[in-house]
C-alpha positions in Angstrom: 29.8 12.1 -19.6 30.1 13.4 -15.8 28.1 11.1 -13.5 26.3 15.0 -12.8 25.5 15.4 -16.3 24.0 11.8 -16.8 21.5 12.0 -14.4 20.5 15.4 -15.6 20.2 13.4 -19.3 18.2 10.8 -17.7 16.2 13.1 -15.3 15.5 15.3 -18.4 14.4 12.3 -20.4 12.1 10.4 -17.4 10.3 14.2 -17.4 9.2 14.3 -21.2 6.4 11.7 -21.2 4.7 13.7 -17.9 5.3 17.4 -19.3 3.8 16.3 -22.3 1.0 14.7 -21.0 0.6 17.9 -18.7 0.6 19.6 -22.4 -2.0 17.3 -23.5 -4.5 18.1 -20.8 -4.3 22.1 -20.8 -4.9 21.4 -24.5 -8.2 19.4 -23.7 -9.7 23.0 -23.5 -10.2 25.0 -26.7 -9.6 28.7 -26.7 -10.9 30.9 -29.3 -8.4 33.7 -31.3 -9.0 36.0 -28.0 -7.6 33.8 -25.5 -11.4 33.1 -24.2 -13.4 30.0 -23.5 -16.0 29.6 -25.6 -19.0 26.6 -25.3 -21.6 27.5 -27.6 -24.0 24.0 -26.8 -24.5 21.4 -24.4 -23.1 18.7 -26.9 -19.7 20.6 -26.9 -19.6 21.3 -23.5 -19.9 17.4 -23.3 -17.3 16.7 -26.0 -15.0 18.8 -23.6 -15.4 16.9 -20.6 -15.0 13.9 -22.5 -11.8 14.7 -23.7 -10.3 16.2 -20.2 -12.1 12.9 -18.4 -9.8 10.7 -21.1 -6.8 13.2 -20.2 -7.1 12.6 -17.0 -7.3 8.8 -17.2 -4.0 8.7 -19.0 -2.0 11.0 -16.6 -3.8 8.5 -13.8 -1.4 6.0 -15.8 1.3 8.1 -15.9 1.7 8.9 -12.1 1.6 5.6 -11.3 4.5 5.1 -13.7 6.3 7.5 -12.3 5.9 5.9 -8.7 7.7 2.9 -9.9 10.2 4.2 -11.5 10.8 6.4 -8.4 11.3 2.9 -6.5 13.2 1.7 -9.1 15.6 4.5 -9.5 15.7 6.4 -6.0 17.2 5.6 -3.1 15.0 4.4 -0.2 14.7 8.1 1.4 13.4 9.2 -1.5 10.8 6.8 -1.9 9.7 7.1 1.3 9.0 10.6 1.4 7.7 10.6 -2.2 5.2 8.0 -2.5 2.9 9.8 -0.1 2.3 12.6 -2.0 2.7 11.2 -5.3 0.0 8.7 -4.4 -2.2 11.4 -3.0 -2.2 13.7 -5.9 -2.9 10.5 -8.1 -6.8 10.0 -5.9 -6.9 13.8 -7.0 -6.9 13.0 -10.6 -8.7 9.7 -10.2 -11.2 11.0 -8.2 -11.5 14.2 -10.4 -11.7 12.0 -13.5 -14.7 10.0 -11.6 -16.7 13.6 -10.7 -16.3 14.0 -14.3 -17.8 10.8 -15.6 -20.6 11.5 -13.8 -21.2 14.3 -13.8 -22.1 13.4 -17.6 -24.4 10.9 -16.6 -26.2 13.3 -14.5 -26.8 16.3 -15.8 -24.5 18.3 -13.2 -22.0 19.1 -15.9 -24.5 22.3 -17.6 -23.5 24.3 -14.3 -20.1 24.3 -14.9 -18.7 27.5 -15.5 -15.8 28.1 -18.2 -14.2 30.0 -15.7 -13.6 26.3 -13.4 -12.9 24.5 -16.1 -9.7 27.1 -16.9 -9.1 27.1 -13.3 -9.3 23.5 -12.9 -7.1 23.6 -15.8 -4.4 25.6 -14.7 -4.2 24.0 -10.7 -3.9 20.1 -12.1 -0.8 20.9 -14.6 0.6 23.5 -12.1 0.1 20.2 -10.1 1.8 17.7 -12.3 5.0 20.0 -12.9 5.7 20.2 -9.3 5.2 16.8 -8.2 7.4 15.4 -11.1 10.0 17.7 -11.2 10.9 17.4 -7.5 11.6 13.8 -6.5 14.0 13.5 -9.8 15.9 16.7 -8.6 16.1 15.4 -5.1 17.3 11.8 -6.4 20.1 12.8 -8.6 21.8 14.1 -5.2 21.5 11.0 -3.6 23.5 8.5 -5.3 26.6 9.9 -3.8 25.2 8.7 -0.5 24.4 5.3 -1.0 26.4 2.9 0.5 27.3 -0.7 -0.1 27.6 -3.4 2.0 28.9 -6.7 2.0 26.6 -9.5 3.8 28.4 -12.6 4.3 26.6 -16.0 3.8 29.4 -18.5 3.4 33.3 -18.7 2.7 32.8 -18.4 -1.2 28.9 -16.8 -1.0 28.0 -12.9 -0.3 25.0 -10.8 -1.3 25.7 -6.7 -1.2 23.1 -4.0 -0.6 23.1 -0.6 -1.9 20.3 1.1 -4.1 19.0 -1.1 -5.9 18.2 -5.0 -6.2 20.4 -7.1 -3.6 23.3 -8.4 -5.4 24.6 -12.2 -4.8 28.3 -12.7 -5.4 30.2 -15.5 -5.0 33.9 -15.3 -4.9 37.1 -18.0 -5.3 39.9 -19.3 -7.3 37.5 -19.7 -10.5 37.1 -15.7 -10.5 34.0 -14.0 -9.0 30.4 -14.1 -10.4 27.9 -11.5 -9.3 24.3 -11.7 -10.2 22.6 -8.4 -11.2 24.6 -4.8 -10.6 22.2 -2.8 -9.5 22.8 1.3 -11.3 25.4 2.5 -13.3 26.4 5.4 -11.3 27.2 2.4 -8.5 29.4 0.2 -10.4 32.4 1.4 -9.4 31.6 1.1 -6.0 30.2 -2.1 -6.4 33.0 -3.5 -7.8 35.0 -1.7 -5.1 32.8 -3.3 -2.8 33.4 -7.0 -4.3 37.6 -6.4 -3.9 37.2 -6.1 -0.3 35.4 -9.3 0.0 38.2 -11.1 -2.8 40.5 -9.0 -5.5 39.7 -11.2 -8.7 38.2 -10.2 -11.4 34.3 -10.4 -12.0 34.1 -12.8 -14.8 30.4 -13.6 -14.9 27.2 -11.2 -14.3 24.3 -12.8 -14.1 20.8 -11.2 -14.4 17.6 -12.0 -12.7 15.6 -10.0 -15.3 16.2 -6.9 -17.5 14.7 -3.9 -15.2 17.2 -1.6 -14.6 17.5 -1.5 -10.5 19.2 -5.3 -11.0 20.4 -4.6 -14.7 21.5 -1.1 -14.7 25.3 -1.6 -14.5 25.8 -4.3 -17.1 27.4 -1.5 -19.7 30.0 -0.6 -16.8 31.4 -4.1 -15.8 30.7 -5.8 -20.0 33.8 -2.8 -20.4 35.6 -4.3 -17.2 35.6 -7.6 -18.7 32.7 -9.5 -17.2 30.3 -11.8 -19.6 26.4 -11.2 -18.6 24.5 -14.3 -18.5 20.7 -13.9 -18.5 17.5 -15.8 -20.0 16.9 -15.0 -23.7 13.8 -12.7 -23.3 15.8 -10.4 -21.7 18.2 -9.8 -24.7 15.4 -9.6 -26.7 13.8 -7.1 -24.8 16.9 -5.5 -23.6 18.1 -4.9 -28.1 14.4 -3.9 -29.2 12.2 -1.1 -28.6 9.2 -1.6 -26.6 5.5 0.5 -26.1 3.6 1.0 -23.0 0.5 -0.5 -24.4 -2.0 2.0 -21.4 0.1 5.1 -21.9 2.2 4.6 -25.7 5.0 5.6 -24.1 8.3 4.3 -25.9 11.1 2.8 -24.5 14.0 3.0 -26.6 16.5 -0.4 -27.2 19.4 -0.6 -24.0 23.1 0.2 -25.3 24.6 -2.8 -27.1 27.1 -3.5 -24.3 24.5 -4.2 -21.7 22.8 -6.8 -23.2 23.6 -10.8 -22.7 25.9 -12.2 -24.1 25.1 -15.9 -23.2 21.9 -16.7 -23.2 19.6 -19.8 -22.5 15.8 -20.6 -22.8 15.0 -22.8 -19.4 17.9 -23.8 -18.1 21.9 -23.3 -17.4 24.3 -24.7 -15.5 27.7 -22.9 -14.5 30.4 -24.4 -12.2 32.8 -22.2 -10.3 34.6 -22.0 -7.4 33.8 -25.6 -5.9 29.9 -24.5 -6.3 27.3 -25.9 -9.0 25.5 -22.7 -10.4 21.9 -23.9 -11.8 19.8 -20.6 -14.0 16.6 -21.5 -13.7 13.5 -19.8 -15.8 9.7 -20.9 -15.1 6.5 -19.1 -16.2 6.2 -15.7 -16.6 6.4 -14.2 -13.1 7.7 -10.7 -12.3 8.6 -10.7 -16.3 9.0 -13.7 -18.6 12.6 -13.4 -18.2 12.9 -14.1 -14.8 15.4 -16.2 -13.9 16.1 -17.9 -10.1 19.9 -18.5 -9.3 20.3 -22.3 -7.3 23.7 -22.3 -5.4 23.2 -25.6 -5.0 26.4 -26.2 -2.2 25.3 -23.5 -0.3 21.6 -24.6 -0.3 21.1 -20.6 -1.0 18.5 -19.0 -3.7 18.7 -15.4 -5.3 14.7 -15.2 -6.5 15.0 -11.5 -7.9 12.1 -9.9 -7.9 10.1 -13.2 -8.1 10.6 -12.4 -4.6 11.0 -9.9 -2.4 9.9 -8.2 1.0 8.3 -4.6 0.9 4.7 -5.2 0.1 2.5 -5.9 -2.6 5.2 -6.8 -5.7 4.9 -5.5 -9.1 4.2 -7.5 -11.4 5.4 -6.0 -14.6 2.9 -7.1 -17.5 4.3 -4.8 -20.1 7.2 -7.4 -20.2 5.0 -10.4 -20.1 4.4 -10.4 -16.4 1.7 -12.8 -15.1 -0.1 -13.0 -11.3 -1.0 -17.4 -12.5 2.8 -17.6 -13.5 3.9 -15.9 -10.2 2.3 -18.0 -8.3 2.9 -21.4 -10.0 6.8 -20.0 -10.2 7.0 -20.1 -6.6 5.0 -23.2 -6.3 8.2 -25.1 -8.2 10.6 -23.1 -6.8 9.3 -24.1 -3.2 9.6 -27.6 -3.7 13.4 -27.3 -4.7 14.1 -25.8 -0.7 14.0 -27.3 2.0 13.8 -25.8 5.9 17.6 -24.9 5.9 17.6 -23.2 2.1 18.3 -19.3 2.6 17.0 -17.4 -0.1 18.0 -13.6 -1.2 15.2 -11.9 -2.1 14.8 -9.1 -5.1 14.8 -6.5 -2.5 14.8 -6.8 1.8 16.7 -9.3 4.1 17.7 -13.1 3.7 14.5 -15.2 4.4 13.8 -18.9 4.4 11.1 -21.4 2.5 8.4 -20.7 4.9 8.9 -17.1 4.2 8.7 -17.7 0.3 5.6 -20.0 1.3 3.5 -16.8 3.3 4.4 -14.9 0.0 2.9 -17.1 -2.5 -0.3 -18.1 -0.4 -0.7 -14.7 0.2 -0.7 -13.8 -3.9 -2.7 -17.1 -4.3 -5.5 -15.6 -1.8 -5.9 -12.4 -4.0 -5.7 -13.7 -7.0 -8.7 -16.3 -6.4 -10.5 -13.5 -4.1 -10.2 -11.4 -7.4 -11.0 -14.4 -9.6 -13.9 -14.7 -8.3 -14.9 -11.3 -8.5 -14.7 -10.9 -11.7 -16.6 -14.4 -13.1 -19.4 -12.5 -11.0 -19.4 -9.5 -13.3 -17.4 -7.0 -11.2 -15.8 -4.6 -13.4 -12.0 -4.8 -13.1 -12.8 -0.7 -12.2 -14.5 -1.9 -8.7 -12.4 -4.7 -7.4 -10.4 -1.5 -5.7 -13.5 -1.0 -3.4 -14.1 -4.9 -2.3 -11.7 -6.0 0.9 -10.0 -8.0 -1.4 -6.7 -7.2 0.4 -7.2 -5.1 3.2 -6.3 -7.8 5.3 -2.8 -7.3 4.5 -2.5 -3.7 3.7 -1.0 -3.9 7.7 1.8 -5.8 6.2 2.5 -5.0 2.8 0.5 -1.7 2.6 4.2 -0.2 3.1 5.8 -0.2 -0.2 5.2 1.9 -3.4 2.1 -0.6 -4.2 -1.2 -0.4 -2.1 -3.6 -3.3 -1.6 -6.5 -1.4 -4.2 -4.0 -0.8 -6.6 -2.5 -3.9 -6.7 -5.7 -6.2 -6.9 -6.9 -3.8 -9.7 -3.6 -4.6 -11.6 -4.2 -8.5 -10.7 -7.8 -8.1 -12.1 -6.7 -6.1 -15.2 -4.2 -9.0 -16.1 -6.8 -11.7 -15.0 -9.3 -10.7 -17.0 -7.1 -10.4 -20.6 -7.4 -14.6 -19.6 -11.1 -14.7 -19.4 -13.4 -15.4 -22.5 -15.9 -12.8 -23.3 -18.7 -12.4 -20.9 -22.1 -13.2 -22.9 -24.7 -11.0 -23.4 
């Protein structure tokens, strides 16, 4: 299949679970044989804005899906001239969803008109097709533009950036081992990439954790001969189907070649190249199968996404993600460096312990802020309105998460952990 004709597939494929839910909301709205709205009581009238207000909370879900898989799979322009407008129409449907809900407990809702509500209908799926459709259009074009670049860090140890997750790679006599490869439509030039910095072959690829911005290539170099090494929740998540427990969205098992083939449950050692290699795996974190890389020589880390630079991370709780393992992740990870380690973030430039140490008390602050919030009875639905993080929206607020959102998500996944409040 033609690099073209690939993304089309996977465009194509990203697009179903948002034109259907578009499908699902113009549905909310019953039409009679004639094509014309009929309400005949108040109590159906309310069944119907129940059902659009539920509609609407699901495609809330589903844009915000779609911004992070916009980060994940576009290249940097694209996200930053995306996420504006994505996250703008998103407060539409929140907000919109919001009028609704009270608009039931109010009374407003007998003086809407049949006429709005098709109107309404028509504008917010009019809405959805246009802001989905364009940003995957735009993206497929851009992979021909991306670029990667060695960064040197020693002799034997490099990281490259391109579109995706940074990639380590260290090269020698041993043959080279790379951990994660970023896209498939990059491997080529990847491994282009690698032969300018040494021409042996790739023998080991080594995954921080299965999402497809660090992952996405391990098809392309498992045919050029390379072995992928990763923790064993990621095979397991990688070789099964998995649901979206907020929006039942189904993502199908990876192809067989992608997934590790040597596998480990805490720890691994590999030696190469005069270098001692250690894979470790701590709590759940960015995903349970996250895994740091310890060049031990070179005093250097690769963290993943356990770690990385441009905001508010995601913490992905669909894959066993946890904001308590995050944090007590870094706290062991922290005590392994020292002032001189260098460590290679997920995504963003090389940084040192004390940058690693801002980014955990920084989680740590939100987390107990939120905490707290919550053992006094805030619903997990208002934590978005406290100034939980506005503090550091001026430094983090930049990336595809914002402060609100992010401390909602904390609160969501703090509050599975809580017993049941007593009434």
């Amino acid at each position: 299949m033609s690099l073209h004709n690939a993304l089309r597939a996977t465009q194509c494929l990203a697009l179903t679970p948002f034109l259907y839910c578009a499908y699902l909301f113009r549905a909310c709205i019953p039409r009679s044989t004639h094509r014309t709205l009929v309400l005949h009581t108040e109590s159906q009238l309310r069944t119907l804005f129940l059902r659009a207000e539920r509609q609407l909370r699901i495609l809330v879900l589903h844009i915000e899906h779609l911004r992070l898989s916009i980060h994940f799979l576009c290249a940097p322009q694209i996200v930053t001239a995306a996420f504006p407008l994505i996250h703008f129409v998103n407060r539409i449907f929140a907000t919109t969803s919001t009028l609704i809900t009270e608009s039931l407990h109010s009374g407003r809702i007998n003086r809407a008109t049949p006429a709005q509500l098709s109107v309404m209908n028509k504008i917010l799926s009019l809405i959805i097709l246009c802001i989905l459709v364009g940003p995957f259009t735009r993206a497929q074009e851009n992979f021909d533009s991306v670029k990667v670049v060695p960064h040197k860090l020693t002799d034997h140890l490099y990281f490259l950036t391109g579109a995706g997750g940074n990639i380590g790679v260290l090269v020698g006599p041993d043959g080279t081992v790379i951990v994660d490869d970023q896209f498939a439509p990059l491997s080529n030039r990847i491994n282009g990439a690698i032969k300018t910095i040494d021409p042996g072959d790739i023998r080991f690829v080594i995954n921080t954790h299965l999402h497809g911005d660090h992952s996405g290539g391990n098809e392309n170099f498992t045919h050029m001969g390379a072995t992928v090494i990763a923790q064993e929740n990621v095979r397991k998540r990688m070789s099964t189907s998995s649901t979206n427990l907020a929006t039942k969205e189904v993502t199908p098992p990876r192809d067989p070649a992608a997934w590790p083939v040597l596998t480990f449950p805490t720890t691994m050692s590999v030696h190469l190249n005069g270098e001692d290699i250690e894979l470790v795996h701590l709590d759940p974190a960015h995903t349970d199968g996250d895994v740091a890389i310890w060049f031990k020589s070179a005093n250097v880390f690769h963290l993943g996404d356990m770690f990385v630079t441009y905001g508010y991370p995601y913490i992905d709780y669909g894959n066993g993600g946890s904001i308590n393992g995050f944090i007590s992740s870094l706290d062991r990870l922290i005590g392994l460096m020292d002032d001189k380690t260098r460590i290679i973030p997920g995504h963003g430039p090389v940084c040192n312990k004390a940058d690693v140490q801002k980014f955990r008390d920084t989680l740590a602050d939100i987390r107990d802020q939120t905490l707290a919030a919550l053992k006094k009875g805030k619903p997990v639905s208002e934590l978005g309105s406290l100034p939980i993080a506005s503090k550091y929206d001026a430094t983090w607020g930049g990336g595809f998460l914002k402060g609100k959102d992010f401390v909602i998500q904390v609160g969501e996944n703090l509050k599975a952990s809580l017993p049941p409040s007593k009434k």
